[in-house]
C-alpha positions in Angstrom: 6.8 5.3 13.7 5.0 4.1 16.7 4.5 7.6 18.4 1.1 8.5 18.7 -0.8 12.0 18.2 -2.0 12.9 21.8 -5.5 14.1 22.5 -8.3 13.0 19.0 -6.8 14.9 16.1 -4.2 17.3 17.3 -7.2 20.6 16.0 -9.6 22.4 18.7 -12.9 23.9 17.3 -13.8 25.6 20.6 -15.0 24.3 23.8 -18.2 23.2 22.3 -17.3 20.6 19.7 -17.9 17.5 20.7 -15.8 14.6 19.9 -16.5 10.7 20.1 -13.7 8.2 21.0 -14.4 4.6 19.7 -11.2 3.5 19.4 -10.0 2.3 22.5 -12.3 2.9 25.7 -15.4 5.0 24.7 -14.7 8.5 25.0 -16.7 11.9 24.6 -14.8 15.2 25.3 -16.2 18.6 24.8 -12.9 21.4 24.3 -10.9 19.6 27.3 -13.5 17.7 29.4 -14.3 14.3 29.4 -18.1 13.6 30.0 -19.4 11.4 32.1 -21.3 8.7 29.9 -23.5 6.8 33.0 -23.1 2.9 34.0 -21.6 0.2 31.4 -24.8 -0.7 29.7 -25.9 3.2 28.7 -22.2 3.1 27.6 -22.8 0.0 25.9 -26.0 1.5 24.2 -24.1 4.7 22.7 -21.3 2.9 21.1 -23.7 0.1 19.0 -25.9 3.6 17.9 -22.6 5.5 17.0 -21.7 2.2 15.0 -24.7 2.6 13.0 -24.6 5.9 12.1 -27.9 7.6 10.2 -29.9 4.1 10.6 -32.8 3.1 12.6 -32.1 0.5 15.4 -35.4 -0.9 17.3 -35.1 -2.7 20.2 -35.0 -6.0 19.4 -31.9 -5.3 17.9 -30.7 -3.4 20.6 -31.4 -6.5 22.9 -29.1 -9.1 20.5 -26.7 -6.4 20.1 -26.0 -5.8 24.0 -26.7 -9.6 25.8 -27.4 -12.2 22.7 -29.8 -14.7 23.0 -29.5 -14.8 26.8 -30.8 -11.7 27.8 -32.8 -10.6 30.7 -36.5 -10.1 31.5 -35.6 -6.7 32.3 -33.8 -5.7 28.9 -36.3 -3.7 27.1 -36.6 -1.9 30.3 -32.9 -1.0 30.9 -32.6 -0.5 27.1 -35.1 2.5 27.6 -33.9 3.7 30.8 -30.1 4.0 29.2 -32.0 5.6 25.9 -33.5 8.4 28.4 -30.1 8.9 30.6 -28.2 9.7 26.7 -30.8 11.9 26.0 -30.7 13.8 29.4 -27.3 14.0 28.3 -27.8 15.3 25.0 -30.5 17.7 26.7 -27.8 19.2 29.2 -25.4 20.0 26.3 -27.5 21.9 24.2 -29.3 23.1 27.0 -26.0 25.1 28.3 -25.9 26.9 25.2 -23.2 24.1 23.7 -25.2 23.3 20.9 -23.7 19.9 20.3 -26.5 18.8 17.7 -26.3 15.3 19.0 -29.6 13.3 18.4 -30.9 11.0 19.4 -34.9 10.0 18.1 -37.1 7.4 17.7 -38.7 7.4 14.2 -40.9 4.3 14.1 -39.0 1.6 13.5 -36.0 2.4 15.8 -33.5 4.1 17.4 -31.4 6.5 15.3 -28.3 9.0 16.6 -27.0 11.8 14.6 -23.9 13.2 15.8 -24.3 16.3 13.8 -20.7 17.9 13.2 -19.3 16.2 16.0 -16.2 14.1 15.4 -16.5 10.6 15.1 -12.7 9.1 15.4 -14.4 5.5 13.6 -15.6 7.4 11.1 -12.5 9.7 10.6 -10.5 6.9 10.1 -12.4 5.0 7.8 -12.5 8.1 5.4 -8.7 8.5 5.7 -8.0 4.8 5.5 -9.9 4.5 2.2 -8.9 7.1 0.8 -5.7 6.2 1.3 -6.3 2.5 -0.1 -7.7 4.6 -3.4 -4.3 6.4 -3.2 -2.5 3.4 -3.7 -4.7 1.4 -6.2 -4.6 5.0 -8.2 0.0 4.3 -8.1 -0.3 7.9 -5.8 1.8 6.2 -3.3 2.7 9.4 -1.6 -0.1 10.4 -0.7 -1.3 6.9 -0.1 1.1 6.6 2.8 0.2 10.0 4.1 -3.4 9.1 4.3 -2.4 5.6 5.9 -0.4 7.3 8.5 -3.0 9.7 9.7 -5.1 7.0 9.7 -2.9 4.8 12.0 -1.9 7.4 14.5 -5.8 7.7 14.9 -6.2 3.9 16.6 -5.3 3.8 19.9 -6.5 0.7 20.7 -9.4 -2.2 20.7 -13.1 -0.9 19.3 -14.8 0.1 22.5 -12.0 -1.5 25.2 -13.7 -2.7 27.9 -17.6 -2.6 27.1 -19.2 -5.6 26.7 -21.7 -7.0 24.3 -22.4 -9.5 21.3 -22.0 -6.9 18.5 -19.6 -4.8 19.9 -17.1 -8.1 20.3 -18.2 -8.7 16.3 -16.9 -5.2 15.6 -14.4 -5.2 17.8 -12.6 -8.1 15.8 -13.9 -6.6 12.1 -12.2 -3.1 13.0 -8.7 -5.2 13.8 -9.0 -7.2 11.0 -9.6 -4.1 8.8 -6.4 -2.0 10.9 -4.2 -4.9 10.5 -4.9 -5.1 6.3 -4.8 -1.6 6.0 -1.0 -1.5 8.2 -0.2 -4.3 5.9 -1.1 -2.1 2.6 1.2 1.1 4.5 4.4 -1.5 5.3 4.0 -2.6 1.3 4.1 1.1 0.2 7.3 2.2 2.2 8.6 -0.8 0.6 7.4 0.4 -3.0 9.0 4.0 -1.7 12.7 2.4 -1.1 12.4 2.8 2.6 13.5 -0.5 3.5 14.9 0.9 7.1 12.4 3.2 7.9 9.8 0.1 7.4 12.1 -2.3 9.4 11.1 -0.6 13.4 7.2 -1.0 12.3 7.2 -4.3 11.2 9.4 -5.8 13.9 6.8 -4.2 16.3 3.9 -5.6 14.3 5.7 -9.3 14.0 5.8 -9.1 17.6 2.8 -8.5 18.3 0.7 -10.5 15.9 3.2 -13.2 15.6 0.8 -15.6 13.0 -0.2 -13.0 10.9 2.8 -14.0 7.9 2.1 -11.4 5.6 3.6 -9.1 8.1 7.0 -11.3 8.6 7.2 -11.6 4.7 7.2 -7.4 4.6 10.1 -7.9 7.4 11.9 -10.6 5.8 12.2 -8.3 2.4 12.6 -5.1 4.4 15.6 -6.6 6.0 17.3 -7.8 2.7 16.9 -4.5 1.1 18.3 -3.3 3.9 21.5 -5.1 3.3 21.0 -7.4 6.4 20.0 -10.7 5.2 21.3 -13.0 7.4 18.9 -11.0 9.9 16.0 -12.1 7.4 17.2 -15.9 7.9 16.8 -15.5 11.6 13.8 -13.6 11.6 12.3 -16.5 9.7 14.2 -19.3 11.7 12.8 -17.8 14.8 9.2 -17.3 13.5 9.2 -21.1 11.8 10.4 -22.7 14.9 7.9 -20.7 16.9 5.2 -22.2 14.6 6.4 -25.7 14.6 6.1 -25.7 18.2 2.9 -24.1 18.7 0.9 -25.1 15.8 2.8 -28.2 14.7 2.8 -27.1 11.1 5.1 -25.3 8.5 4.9 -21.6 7.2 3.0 -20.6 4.5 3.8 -21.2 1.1 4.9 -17.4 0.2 7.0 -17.3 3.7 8.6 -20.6 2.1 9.0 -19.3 -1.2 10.3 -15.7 -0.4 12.8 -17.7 2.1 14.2 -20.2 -0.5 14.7 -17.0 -2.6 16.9 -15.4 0.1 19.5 -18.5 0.5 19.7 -17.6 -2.6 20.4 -14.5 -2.7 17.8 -13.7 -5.8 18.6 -10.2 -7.7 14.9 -10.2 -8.5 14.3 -9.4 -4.5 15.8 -5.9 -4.9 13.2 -4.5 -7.1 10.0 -7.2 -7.5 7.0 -5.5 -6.1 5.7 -5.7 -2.6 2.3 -4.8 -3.0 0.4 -7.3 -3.0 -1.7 -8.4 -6.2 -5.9 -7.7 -6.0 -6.3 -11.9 -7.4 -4.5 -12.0 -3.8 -1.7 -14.4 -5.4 1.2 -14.9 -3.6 3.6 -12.6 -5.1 5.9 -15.6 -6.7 2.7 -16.2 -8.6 2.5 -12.8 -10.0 3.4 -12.8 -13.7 3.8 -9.0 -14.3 4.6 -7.1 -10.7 3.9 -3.5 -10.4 7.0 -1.4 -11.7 8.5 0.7 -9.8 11.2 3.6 -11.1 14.4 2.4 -10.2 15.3 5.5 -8.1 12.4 5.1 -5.6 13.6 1.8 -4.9 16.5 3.2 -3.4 17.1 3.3 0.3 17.0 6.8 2.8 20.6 6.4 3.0 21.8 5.3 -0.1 
């Protein structure tokens, strides 16, 4: 589950095609080579303009974007220096007969890049992960998870790792937010699928990882009782609330407490409620008429 694809999309469209990374540390390749993108502010520069793709960015924004209020005398001038070492860029690719497309113009009231057909792995994901969300609302939970799982193998890490810059750490924490609901949404539909053991690896990793993010140890907790290991469940959670205790000095949330009342005891109802969670965003012991799901795709891989 946790493999991911090597290299931006697992396709080659020649060694011309350009390809932006985001995700992670910023990346652009062309076929197999990795370009060199100039010192940390010019790289700094390229990702806020591929963030705002087909709008105008003047420099103002540029300068709160890239220091904040506390910015140097020298900003606007670096901010144009880094603008002219992109387009020198831009300039050698299409210049060696690459033609990349890749613009970048000034049109008045801004700055405005336009990658052309260049591949944007931000922007790839965003189309698959809402398209996948769409999937789901529309009850094409198949092809929900597909979508969900491209989408996934696509992150590879923090928004920009590395660069600094006011924005950038505002995105940077808006893109994780946005992965982490959208992960949540893919553990729910293995769930709907009757894939209780397939879900169990994921969400173990992601309860590791992001230890206070509940929603995650609820889709655990459930996965592990389906999965005809429920005094695991009652660990899990014993673990997790003493964790919180400790650290926080306050109790799970009331769904974690609800769902783990339900599993001393023993509640039929947990082998085929829903796990989707409701668009009121009730907790799901609040929900008066769960999605229903055919009896035989509740059923487990190996059942």
């Amino acid at each position: 589950m946790l493999l991911r694809e090597r290299g931006f999309y697992g396709n080659d469209r020649g060694t011309s095609h350009l390809r932006f990374r985001l995700l992670g540390p910023l990346q652009v390749n062309r076929g197999e080579k990795t370009l060199e993108l100039g010192p940390p502010k010019q790289r700094a520069l390229l990702a806020v303009l591929l963030l705002r793709p087909g709008l105008e960015t003047g420099v103002d924004q540029l300068i709160e974007s890239l220091w904040g209020e506390d910015y140097p005398a020298y900003a606007k001038n670096l901010i144009q220096k880094s603008v002219s070492g992109l387009r020198g860029l831009l300039t050698a690719l299409d210049g060696d007969g690459s033609g990349s497309g890749v613009t970048l113009e000034w049109s008045g009231g801004g700055y405005r890049m336009d990658v052309g057909a260049s591949e944007v792995d931000l922007y790839t994901y965003e189309q698959l992960a809402a398209a996948g969300i769409a999937a789901a609302r529309k009850g094409e939970i198949m092809q929900a998870v597909k979508l969900l799982e491209e989408a996934r193998t696509m992150s590879t890490g923090p928004l920009v790792e590395g660069l600094e810059g006011p924005m950038l750490d505002r995105e940077r924490l808006y893109r994780q937010e946005r992965f982490l609901a959208d992960m949540e949404v893919r553990a729910e539909l293995e769930l709907e699928l009757g894939r209780h053991r397939n879900a169990v690896p994921y969400l173990h990793y992601a309860v590791h990882k992001y230890p206070l993010r509940e929603r995650f140890l609820w889709l655990l907790m459930l996965a592990l009782y389906r999965s005809d290991r429920g005094n695991e469940a009652l660990s899990t959670y014993a673990v997790q609330r003493a964790r919180v205790v400790e650290e926080l000095g306050v109790e799970p949330g009331p769904a974690l407490r609800a769902l783990h009342a339900r599993l001393l005891l023993q509640d039929p109802q947990l082998m085929v409620m829903s796990a989707l969670r409701q668009d009121s965003g009730a907790a799901e012991d609040e929900v008066a008429a769960p999605i229903t799901i055919p009896p035989l795709a509740r059923r487990g891989p190996f059942d």
